[in-house]
N, C-alpha and C positions, 0 to 999 in steps of 0.2 A: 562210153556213157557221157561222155564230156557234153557231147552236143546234143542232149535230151534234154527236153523246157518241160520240167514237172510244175503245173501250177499248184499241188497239193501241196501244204508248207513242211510238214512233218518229210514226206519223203525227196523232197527236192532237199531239205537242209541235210538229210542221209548220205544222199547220193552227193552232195558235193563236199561232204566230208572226205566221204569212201572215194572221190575223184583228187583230193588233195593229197592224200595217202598212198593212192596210188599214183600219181605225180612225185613223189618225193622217194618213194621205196625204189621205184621202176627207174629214178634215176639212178640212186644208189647201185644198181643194178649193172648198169651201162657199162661194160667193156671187163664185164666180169670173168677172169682165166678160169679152165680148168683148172690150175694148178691150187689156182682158190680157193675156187668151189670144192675141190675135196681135203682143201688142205688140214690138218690137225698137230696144233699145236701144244697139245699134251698126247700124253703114251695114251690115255684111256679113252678116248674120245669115242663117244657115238655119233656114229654116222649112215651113211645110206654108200653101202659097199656091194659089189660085185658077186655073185653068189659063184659055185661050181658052172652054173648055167652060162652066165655071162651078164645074167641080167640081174640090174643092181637094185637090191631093197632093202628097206627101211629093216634094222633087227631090232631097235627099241623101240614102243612106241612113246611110253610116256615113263620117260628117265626119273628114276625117283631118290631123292635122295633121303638121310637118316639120320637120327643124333652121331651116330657114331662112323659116318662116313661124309667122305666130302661130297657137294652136290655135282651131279652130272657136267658134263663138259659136251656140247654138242657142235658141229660142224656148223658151217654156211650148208652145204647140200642137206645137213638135218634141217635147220631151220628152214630153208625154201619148202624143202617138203610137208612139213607140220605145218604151216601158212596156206600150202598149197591144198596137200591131198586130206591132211588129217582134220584143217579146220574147213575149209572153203569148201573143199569138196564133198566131205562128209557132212555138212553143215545142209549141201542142196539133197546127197542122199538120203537123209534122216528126218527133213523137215519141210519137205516142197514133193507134192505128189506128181512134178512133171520130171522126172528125172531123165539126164539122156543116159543112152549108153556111155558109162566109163567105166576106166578101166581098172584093173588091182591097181585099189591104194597102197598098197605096202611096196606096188613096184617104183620106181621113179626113173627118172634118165639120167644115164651118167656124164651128160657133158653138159658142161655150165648153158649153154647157150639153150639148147633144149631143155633142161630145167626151167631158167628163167620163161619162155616160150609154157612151159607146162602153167606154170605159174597164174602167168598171165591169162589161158585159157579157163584155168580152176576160177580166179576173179570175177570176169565174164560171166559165169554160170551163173555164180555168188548172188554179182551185183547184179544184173539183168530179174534176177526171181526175187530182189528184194525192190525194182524201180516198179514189177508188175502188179506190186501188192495193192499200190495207194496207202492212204493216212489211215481207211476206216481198219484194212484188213494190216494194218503194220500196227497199229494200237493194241489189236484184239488176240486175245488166246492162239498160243499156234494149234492144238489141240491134238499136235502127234508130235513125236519123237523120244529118243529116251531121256532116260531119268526123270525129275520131275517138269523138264518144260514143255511138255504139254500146256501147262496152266501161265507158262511165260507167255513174253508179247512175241511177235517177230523183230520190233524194236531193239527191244532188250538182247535176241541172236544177235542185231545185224551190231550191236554197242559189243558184244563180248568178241565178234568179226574182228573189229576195231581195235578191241584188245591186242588182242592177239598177234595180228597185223604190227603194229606199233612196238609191241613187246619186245619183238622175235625180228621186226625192221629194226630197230635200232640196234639190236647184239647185231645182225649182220654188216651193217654200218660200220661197227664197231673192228669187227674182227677184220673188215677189208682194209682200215686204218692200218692195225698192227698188222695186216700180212704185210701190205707194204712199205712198214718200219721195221720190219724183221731184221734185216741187214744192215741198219741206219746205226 
């Protein structure tokens, strides 16, 4: 998306956000181990594991925490995936009537390298159906999807995108720091 020239102000300033973001996460990214990507650094960790099948899914989707319990603990492979499949992805299935074929969200890949690569494709989907809106239809009512944003803008999806993104880039950031100081 880097080299799209949107003359429209609202969605070029979008798209170069959602291009710095993804410049800085994707780096973050770079030279990312299996060992990483699944590693868990508490006993209780949620993650995206291996099933009997062989093929690895998401078992929580939205870890919740309690007064009386401590809050969830989730993986680098959770985090790519909830960035990936549960917001990006879900995000083009729930609120964009051009959907393509994809695949169960609840499944993911279990090798870092193919994550990142899954990732990366989920964005694309993202960003490409938020560059095709323009200003007048990124302003206005998305008019489907659940819960109440229907009556939201696509803006406001593509800012809570962002969220998220940021959120869940940073704990990943974070935790590749400490895997790598694990033994320091």
């Amino acid at each position: 998306m880097a080299d799209v020239i949107v003359p429209e102000p609202v969605t070029r300033d979008i798209l170069a956000i959602f291009e710095n973001v993804r410049f800085r996460l994707f780096e973050r990214l770079e030279g990312l181990t299996d060992a990483e990507y699944h590693w868990e650094p508490v006993s209780d960790c949620i993650s995206v594991r291996p099933g009997d099948d062989g093929v690895f899914r998401v078992a929580t989707l939205f870890p919740e925490s309690g007064p009386e319990a401590q809050d969830p603990f989730t993986t680098i492979v959770w985090r790519i995936w909830h960035i990936g499949s549960l917001c990006l992805r879900g995000y083009v299935i729930h609120f964009f009537d051009d959907v393509p074929e994809l695949d169960d969200r609840h499944e993911w890949p279990g090798t870092a390298k193919e994550g990142v690569q899954a990732l990366a494709e989920d964005w694309e989907h993202f960003v490409s159906r938020i560059a095709a809106l323009g200003d007048k239809r990124l302003l206005a009512p998305i008019g489907m999807g659940p819960g109440g944003w229907a009556d939201e803008t696509y803006l406001k999806l593509a800012l809570h995108a962002l969220k998220e993104v940021t959120h869940h880039g940073g704990e990943i950031g974070l935790l590749r720091d400490l895997y790598l100081r694990e033994g320091v």
